[in-house]
C-alpha positions in Angstrom: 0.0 0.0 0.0 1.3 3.5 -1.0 2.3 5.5 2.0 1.4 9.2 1.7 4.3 11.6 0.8 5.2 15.1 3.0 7.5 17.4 1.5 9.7 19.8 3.7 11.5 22.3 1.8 14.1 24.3 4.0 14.0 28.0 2.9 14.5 29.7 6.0 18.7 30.9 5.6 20.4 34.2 4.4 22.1 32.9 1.9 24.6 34.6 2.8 28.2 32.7 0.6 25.7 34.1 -2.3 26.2 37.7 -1.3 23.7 40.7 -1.5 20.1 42.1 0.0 18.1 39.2 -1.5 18.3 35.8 0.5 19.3 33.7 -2.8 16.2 31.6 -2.5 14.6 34.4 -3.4 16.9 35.4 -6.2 15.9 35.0 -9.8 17.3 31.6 -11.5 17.3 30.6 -15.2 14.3 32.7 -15.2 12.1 32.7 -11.8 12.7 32.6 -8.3 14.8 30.2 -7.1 12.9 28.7 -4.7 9.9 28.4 -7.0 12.2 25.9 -9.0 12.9 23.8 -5.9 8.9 23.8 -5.2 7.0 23.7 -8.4 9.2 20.3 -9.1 7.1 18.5 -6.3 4.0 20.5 -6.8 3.8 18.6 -9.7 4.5 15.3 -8.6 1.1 13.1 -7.9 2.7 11.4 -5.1 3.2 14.4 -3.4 0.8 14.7 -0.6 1.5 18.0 0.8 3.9 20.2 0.9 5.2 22.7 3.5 8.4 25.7 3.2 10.1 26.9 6.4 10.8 30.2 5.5 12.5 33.2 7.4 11.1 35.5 10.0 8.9 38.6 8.1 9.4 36.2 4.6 5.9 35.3 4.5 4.3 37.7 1.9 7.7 37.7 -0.6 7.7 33.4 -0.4 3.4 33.7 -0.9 4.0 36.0 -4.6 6.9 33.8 -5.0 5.1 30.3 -5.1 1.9 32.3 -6.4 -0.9 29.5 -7.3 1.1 26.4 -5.3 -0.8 24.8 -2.8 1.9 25.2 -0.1 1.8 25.6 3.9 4.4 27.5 5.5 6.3 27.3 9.0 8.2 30.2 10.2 12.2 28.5 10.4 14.5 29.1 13.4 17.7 30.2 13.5 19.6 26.9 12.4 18.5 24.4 9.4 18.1 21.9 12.4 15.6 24.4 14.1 13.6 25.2 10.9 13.2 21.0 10.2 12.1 20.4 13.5 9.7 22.9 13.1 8.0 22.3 10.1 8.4 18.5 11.3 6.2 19.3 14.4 3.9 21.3 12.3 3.2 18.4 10.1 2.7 16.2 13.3 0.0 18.3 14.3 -1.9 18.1 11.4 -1.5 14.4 11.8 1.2 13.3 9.0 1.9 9.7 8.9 3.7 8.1 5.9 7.0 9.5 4.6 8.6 12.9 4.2 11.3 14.5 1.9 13.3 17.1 3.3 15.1 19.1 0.7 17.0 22.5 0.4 15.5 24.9 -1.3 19.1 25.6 -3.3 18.7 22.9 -5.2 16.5 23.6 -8.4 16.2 20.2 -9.9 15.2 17.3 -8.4 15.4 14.4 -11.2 12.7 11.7 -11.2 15.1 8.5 -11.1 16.2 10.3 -7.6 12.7 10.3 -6.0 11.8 6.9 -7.4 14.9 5.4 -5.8 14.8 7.2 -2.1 11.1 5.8 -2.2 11.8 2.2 -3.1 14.9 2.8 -0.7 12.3 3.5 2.2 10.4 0.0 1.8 13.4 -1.4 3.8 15.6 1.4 5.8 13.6 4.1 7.8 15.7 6.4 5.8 17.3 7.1 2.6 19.6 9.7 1.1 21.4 10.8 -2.8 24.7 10.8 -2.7 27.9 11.0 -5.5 31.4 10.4 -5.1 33.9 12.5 -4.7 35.6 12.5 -8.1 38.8 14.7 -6.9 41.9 13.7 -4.1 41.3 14.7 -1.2 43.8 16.0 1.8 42.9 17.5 5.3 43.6 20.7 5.5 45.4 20.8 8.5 48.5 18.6 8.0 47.5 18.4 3.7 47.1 14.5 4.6 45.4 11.8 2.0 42.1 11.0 2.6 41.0 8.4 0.7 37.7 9.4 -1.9 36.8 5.6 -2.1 35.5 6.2 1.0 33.7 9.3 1.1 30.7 10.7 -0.3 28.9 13.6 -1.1 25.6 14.0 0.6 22.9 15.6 -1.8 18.7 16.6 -0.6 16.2 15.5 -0.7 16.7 13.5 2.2 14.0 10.6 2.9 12.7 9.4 6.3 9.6 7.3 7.6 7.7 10.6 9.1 7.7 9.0 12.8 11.5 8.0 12.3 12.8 11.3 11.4 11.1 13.5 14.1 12.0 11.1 16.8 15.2 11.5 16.3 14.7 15.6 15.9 13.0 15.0 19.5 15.4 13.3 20.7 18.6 15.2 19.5 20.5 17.1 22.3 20.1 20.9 22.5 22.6 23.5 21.1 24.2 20.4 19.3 24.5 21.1 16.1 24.2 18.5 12.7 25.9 18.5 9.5 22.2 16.7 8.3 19.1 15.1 8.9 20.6 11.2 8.4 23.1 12.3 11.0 20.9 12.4 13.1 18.5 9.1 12.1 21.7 7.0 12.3 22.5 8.4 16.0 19.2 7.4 17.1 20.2 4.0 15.4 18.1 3.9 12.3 20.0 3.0 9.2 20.1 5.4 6.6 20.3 3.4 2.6 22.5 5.1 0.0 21.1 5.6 -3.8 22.4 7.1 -6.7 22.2 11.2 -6.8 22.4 13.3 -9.8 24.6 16.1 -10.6 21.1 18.0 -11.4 21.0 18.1 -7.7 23.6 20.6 -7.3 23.3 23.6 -4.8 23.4 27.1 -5.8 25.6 28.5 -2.9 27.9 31.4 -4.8 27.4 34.0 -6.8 29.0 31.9 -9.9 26.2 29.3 -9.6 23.8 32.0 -10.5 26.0 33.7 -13.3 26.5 29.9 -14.4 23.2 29.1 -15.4 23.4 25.1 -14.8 25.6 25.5 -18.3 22.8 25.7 -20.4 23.1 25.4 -24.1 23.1 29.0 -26.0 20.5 26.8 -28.7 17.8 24.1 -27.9 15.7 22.4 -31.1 12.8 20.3 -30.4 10.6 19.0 -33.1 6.3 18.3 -32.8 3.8 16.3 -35.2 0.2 16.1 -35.1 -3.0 14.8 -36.5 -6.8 15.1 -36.2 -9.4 13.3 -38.4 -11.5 15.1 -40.5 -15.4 15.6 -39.8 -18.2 17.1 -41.6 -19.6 19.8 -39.7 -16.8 20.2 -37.2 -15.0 23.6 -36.9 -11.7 23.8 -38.9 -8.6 25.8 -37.2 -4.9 26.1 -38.0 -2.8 28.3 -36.6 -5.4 29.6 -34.4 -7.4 30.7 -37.6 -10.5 29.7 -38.2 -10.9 28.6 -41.9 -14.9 28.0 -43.4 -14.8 24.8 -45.2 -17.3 22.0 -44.6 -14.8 19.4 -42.9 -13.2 20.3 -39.7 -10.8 18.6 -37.0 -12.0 16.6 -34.7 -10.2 16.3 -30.9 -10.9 17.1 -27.5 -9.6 20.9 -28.0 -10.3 22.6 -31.2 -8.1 20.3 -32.8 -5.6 22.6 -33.8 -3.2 20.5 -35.7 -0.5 23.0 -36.7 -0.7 24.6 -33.0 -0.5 21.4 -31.3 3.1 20.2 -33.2 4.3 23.2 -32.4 3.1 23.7 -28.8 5.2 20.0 -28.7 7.9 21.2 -30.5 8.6 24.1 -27.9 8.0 21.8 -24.9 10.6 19.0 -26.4 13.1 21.9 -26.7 13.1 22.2 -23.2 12.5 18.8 -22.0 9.1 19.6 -21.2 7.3 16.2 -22.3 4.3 16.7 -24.9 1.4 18.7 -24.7 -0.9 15.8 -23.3 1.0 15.8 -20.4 0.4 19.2 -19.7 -3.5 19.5 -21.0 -4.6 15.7 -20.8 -7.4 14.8 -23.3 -9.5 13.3 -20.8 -9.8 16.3 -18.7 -12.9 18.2 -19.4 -12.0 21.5 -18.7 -9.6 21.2 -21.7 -12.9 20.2 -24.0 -13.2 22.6 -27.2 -10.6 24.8 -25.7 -8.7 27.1 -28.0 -5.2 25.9 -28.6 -3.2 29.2 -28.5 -3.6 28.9 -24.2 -1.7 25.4 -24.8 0.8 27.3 -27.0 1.4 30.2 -25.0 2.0 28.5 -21.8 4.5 26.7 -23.4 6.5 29.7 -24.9 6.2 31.0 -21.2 8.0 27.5 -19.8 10.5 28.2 -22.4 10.4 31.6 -20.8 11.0 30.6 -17.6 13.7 28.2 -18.3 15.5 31.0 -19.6 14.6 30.7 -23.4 13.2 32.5 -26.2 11.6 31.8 -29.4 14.7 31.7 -32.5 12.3 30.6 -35.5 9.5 28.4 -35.8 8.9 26.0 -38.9 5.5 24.6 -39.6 4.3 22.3 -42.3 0.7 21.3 -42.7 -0.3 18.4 -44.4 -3.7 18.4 -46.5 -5.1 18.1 -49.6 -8.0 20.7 -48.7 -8.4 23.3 -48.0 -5.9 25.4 -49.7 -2.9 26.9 -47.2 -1.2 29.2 -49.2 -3.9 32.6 -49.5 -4.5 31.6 -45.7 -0.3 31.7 -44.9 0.3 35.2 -43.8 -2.8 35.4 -41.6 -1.5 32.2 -40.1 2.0 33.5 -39.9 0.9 36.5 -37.9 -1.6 34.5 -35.4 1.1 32.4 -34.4 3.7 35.4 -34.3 0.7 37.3 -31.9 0.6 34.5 -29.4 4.2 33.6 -28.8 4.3 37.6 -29.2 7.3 37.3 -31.2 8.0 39.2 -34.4 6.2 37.3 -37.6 9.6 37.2 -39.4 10.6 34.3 -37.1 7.5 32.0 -38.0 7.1 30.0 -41.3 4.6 28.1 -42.1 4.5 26.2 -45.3 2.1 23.5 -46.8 2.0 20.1 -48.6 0.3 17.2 -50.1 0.7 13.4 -50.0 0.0 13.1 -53.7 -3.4 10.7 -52.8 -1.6 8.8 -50.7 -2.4 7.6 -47.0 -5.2 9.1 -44.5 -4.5 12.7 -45.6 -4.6 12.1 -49.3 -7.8 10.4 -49.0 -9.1 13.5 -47.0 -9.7 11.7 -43.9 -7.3 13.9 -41.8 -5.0 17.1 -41.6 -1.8 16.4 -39.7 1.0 18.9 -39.2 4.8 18.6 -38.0 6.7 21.5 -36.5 10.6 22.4 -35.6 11.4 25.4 -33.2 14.7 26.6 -32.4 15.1 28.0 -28.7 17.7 30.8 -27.9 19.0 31.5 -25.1 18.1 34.5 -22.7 19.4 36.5 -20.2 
């Protein structure tokens, strides 16, 4: 049986190795706040069960327009990391948490999937489980500059996973004014074992000012590439490119059936490693029925936004027999251009035939397949 899922995000420091006014959890990263990136991660995660942020003293209206339209609960944090878990541990309690939790820093903007799904079958047999590397470098003390050997040592990464009870029994139980390098410090010194699974360079923290300049070393160009098809039906509206065309076929789907919108929407999500548009506006979700398909378009040029990209050039080619594309291309050029909001010089969209052949030359369908170069942005 699946055990519900808490997760702690610590957000509660000064960030003070970053330098400057703004805690760095607050400070913009590849395109929005930090610590939206370390949330918005989990707030999409359907095994998530809840999630709460320890944030700062006086932080509670900046973190609120921060995570704007999260479902998130907040603790105020204490002066240590240790004081801020305990308290968002004892919060949980309260409102009766049972299961697991995640505790996780809020530095860390990318949590990869293959992470959680290991620290969670890791927790079916230890009462707690952690990411870790190792060290790649030598290593000396720096003291007397004496070897100390890698093979042995690890580097500890978040999110750090616990049975719930586990974890704050041993917060209860830790000594005051003690400090603790972590949370599996202190599991293992109230003798639970703690299991070790592969972490993820993704995981890295943002602790200097470089990591921010650095932008995760991002490529300059990203390319991603969308197809679509919808059946044709008599009496069904007909739109391309968020134009609405009269002829007496039209595409049938659960949206309007926007062919050429829909490869591209894909195209833009692939670029950035966004999966497909289904993922993002599932068919069988009525809210999405006959919706227009320039909202699935534009919130995909505003991930790409957010992710620190822009729109380079889009190439679409629809393929029909009927009805004719070409006195309909600039109309089409400049919808598209309007919704990404992007100059129309960067769109093309072009047409074709299949000669007869297959479900589009017999006039059964319309499909469309899209490529979409990303830049990067400051």
């Amino acid at each position: 049986m699946a055990q519900d899922l808490h997760v702690l995000i610590v957000a509660a420091g000064s960030g003070s190795r970053v330098g400057g006014d703004v805690p760095k959890q607050y400070r913009r990263h590849r395109g929005k706040p930090l610590l939206r990136w370390s949330v918005e991660g989990f707030a999409r995660d359907e095994r998530v069960t809840s999630l709460t942020v320890a944030i700062g003293e006086g932080q509670i209206e900046r973190a609120r327009d921060v995570l704007d339209g999260l479902d998130i609960a907040y603790v105020t944090g204490g002066a240590t990391r240790r004081d801020s878990v305990r308290s968002g541990l004892e919060q949980l309690a309260e409102a009766g948490a049972s299961g697991f939790v995640f505790i996780h820093d809020a530095a860390r903007a990318d949590v990869p999937d293959h992470v959680t799904a290991a620290l969670l079958a890791a927790l079916e047999s230890a009462p707690g489980a952690i990411p870790a590397l190792p060290v790649p470098d030598s290593m000396i003390r720096a003291a007397d500059g004496a070897i100390v050997e890698r093979e042995a040592l690890r580097r500890v990464q978040t999110p750090q996973a616990f049975h719930f009870d586990a974890i704050l029994a041993a917060h209860r139980d830790w000594p005051d004014g003690r400090e603790a390098s972590d949370d599996a410090q202190m599991l293992r010194a109230a003798g639970g074992e703690v299991a070790l699974v592969a972490g993820d360079e993704r995981l890295k923290k943002v602790t200097f000012e470089e990591d921010f300049i650095d932008q995760r070393g991002l490529p300059a160009l990203r390319i991603g590439t969308g197809y679509d098809v919808h059946r044709l039906v008599r009496g069904e509206e007909l739109w391309l490119c968020g134009v609405q065309i009269d002829h007496e076929f039209g595409l049938s789907g659960h949206s309007d059936a926007d062919v050429a919108l829909h490869a591209i929407t894909d195209a833009v999500l692939g670029a950035i490693g966004a999966g497909d548009i289904g993922s993002h506006f599932p068919p069988g979700d009525p809210q999405w029925r006959g919706a227009r398909s320039d909202r699935f378009l534009a919130h995909a040029v505003n991930l790409a936004t957010e992710a620190s990209y822009g729109i380079g050039n889009i190439d679409c080619t629809i393929i029909c027999e009927a009805p004719r594309i070409g006195p309909l291309r600039e109309a089409m050029r400049h919808s598209v251009a309007r919704i990404i909001g992007a100059d129309p010089a960067r769109i093309s969209i072009k047409a074709t035939t299949t000669e007869g052949l297959g479900y589009t030359g017999r006039r059964e369908a319309i499909a469309a397949q899209a490529c979409v170069l990303l830049e990067q942005r400051n």
